[in-house]
Residue frames relative to the residue before (quaternion, step in Angstrom):
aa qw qx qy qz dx dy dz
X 1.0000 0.0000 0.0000 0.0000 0.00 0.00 0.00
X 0.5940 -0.6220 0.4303 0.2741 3.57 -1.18 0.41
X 0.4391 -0.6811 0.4172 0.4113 3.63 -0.43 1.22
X 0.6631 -0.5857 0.2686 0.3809 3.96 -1.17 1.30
X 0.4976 0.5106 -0.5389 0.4486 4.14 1.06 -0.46
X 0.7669 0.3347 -0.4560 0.3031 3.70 -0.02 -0.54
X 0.7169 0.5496 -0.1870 0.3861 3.72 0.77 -0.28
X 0.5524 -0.4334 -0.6214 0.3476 2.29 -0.71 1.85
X 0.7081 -0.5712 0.3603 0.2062 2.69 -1.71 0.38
X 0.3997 -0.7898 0.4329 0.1705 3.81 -0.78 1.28
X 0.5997 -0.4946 0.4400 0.4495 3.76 -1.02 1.18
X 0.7262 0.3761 -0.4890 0.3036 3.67 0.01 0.13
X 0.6444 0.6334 -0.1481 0.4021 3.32 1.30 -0.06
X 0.6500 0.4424 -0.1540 0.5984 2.94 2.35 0.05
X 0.2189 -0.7269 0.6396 0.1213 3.29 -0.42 1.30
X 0.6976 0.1940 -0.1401 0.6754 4.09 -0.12 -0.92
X 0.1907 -0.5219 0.8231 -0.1175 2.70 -2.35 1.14
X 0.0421 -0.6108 0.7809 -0.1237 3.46 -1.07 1.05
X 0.1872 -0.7962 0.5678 0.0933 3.64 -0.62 1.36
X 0.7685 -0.3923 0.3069 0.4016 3.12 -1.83 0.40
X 0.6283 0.5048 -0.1455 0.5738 4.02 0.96 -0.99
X 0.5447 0.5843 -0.3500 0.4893 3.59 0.88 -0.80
X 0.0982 -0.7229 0.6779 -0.0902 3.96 -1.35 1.71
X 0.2234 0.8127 -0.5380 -0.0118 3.69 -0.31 0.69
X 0.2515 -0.7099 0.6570 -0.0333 3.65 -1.18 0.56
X 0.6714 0.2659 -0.4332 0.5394 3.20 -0.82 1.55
X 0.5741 -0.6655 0.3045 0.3672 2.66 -1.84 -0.90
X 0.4108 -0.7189 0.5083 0.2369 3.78 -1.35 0.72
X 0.0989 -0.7075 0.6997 0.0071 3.93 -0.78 1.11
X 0.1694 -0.7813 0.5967 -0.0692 3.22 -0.93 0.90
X 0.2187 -0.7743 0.5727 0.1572 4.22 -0.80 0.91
X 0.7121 0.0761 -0.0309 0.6972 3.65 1.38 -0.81
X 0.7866 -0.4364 0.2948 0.3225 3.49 -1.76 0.44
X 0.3517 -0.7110 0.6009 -0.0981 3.30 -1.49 0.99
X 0.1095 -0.6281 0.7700 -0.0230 3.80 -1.47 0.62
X 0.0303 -0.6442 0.7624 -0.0536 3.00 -1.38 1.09
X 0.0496 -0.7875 0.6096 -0.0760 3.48 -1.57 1.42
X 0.4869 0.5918 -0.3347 0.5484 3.03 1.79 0.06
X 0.4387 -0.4275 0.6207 0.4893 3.57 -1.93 -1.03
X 0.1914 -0.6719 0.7151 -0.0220 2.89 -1.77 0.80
X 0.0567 -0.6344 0.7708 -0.0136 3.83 -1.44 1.18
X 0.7047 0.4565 -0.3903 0.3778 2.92 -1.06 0.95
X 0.7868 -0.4129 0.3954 0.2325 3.41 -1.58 -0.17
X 0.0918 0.8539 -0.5121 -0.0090 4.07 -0.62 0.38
X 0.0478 0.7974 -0.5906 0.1139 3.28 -0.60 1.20
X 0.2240 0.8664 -0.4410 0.0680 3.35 -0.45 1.43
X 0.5043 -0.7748 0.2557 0.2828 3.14 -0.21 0.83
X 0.6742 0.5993 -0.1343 0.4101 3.26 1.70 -0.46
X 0.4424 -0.5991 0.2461 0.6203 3.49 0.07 -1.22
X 0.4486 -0.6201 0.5957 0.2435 3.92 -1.58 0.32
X 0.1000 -0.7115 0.6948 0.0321 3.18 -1.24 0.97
X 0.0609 0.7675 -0.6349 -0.0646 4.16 0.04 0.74
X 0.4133 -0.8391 0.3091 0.1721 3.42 -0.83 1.44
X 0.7985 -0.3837 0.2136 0.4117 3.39 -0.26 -0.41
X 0.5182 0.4405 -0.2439 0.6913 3.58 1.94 -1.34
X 0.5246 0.5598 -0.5706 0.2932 3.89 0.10 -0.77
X 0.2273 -0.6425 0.7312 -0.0295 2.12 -2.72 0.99
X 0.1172 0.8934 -0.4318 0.0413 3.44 -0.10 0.66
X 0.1140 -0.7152 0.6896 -0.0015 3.42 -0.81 1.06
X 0.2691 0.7922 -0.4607 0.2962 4.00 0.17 1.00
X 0.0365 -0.4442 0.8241 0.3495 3.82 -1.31 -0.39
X 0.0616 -0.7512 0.6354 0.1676 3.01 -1.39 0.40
X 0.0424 -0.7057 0.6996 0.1039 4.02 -0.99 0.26
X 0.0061 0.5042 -0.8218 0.2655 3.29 -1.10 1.84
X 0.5816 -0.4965 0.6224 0.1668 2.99 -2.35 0.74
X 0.7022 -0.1712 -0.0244 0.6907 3.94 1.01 -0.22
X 0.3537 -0.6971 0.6214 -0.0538 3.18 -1.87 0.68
X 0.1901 0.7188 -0.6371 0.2031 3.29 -0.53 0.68
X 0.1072 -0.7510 0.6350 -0.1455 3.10 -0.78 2.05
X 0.0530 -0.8298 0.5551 0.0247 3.06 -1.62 1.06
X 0.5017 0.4604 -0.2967 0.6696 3.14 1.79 0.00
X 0.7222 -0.3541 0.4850 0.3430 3.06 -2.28 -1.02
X 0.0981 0.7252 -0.6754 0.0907 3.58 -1.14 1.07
X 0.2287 -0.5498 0.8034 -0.0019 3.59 -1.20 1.85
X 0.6951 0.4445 -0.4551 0.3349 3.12 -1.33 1.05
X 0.6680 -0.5008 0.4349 0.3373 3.50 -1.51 0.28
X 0.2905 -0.7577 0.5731 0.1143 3.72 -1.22 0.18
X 0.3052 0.6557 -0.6906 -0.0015 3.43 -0.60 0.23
X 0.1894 0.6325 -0.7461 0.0857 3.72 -1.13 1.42
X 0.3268 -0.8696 0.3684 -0.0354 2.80 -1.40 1.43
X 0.6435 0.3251 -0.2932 0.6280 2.73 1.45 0.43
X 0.7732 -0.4783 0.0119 0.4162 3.61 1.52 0.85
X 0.3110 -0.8120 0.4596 0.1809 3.56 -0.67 0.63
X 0.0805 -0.7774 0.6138 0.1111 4.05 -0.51 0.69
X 0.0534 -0.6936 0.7102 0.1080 3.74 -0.97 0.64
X 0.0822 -0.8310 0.5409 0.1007 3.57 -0.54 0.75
X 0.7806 -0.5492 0.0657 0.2912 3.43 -0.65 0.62
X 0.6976 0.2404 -0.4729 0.4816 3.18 1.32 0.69
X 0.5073 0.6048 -0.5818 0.1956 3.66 0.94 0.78
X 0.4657 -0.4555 0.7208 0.2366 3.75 -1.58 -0.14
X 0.1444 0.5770 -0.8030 0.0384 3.77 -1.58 0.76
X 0.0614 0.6468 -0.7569 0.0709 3.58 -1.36 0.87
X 0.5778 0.3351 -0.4855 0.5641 3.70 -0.38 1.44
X 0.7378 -0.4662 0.4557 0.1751 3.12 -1.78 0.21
X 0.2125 -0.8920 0.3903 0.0832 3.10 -0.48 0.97
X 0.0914 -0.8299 0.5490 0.0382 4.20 -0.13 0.87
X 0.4764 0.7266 -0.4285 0.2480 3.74 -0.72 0.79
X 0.5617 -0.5324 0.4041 0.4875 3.68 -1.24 0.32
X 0.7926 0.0278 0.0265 0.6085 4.37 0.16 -0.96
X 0.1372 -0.6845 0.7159 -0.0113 3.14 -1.62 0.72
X 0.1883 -0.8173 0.5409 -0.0636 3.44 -0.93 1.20
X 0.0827 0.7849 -0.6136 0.0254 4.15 0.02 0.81
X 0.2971 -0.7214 0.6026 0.1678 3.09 -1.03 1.15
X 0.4952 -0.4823 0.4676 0.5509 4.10 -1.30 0.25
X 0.8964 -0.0667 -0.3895 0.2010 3.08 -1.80 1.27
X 0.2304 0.6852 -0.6363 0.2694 3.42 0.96 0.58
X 0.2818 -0.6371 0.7050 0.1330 4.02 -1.55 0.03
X 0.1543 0.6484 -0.7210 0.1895 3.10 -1.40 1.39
X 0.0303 0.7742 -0.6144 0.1493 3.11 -1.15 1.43
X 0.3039 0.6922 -0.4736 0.4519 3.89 0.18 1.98
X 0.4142 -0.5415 0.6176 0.3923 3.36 -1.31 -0.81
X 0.0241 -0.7130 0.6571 0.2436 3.80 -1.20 0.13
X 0.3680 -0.6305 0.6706 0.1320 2.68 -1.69 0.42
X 0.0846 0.7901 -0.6071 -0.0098 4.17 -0.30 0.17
X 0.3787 0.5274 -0.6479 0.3983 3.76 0.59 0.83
X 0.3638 0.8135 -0.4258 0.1565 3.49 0.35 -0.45
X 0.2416 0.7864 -0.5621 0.0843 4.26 0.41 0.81
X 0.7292 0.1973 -0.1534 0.6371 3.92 0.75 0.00
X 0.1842 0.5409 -0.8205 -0.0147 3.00 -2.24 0.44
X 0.2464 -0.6378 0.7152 0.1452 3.23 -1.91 0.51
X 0.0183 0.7731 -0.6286 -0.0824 3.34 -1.39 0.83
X 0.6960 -0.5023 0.3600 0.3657 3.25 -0.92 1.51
X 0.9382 0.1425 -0.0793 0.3053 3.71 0.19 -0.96
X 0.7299 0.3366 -0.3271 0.4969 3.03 1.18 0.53
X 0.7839 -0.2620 0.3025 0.4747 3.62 1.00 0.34
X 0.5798 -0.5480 0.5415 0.2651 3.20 -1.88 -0.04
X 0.1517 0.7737 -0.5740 -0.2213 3.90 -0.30 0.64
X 0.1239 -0.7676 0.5904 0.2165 3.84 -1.13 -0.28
X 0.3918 -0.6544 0.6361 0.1166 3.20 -1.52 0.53
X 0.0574 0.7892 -0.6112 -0.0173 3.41 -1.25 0.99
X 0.5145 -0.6821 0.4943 0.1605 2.95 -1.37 1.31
């Protein structure tokens, strides 16, 4: 698990805000970390970290450098520097990434995959992972 300063994450650590009222559709590219509290359709690619709140809805693949779900995500995963579902989040899709963290009653229903040491995304660059 992630030592308690990184968790949850502090308004100074968020650059984008997606409120609780807040409906997007499409896609969302991202240079530094993000929270969603809204619904989301569509696609997420962030180079930073993801916080999905608790009211969220998500229908996404997402690719973020860490994750940390507390709501509902339909879709694939690929976080590379690990994924936390904490007990009130929901993952249905496949998971890709370096560590993966379920808390007791969180819900996940996919395949993982933890070989994961590189990805490239078309729009934000090359990231890597070192061991």
């Amino acid at each position: 698990m992630w030592p308690a300063k990184k968790r949850p994450f502090s308004a100074h650590q968020i650059h984008t805000l997606l409120g609780e009222n807040t409906h997007f559709k499409g896609s969302l590219h991202s240079q530094n970390s993000l929270r969603i509290d809204g619904t989301l359709e569509g696609d997420i690619h962030a180079q930073g970290e993801l916080f999905i709140g608790e009211k969220s809805k998500i229908k996404a693949n997402i690719v973020a450098k860490r994750i940390i779900v507390a709501g509902e995500v339909i879709g694939n995963i690929e976080a590379l520097q690990g994924l936390e579902i904490i007990s009130t989040g929901k993952v249905y899709g496949d998971i890709s990434g370096a560590r993966l963290v379920i808390e007791k009653g969180a819900v996940y229903r996919g395949k993982v995959n933890m070989d994961v040491i590189e990805s490239q995304n078309p729009y934000e660059g090359e990231i890597q992972l070192t061991r």
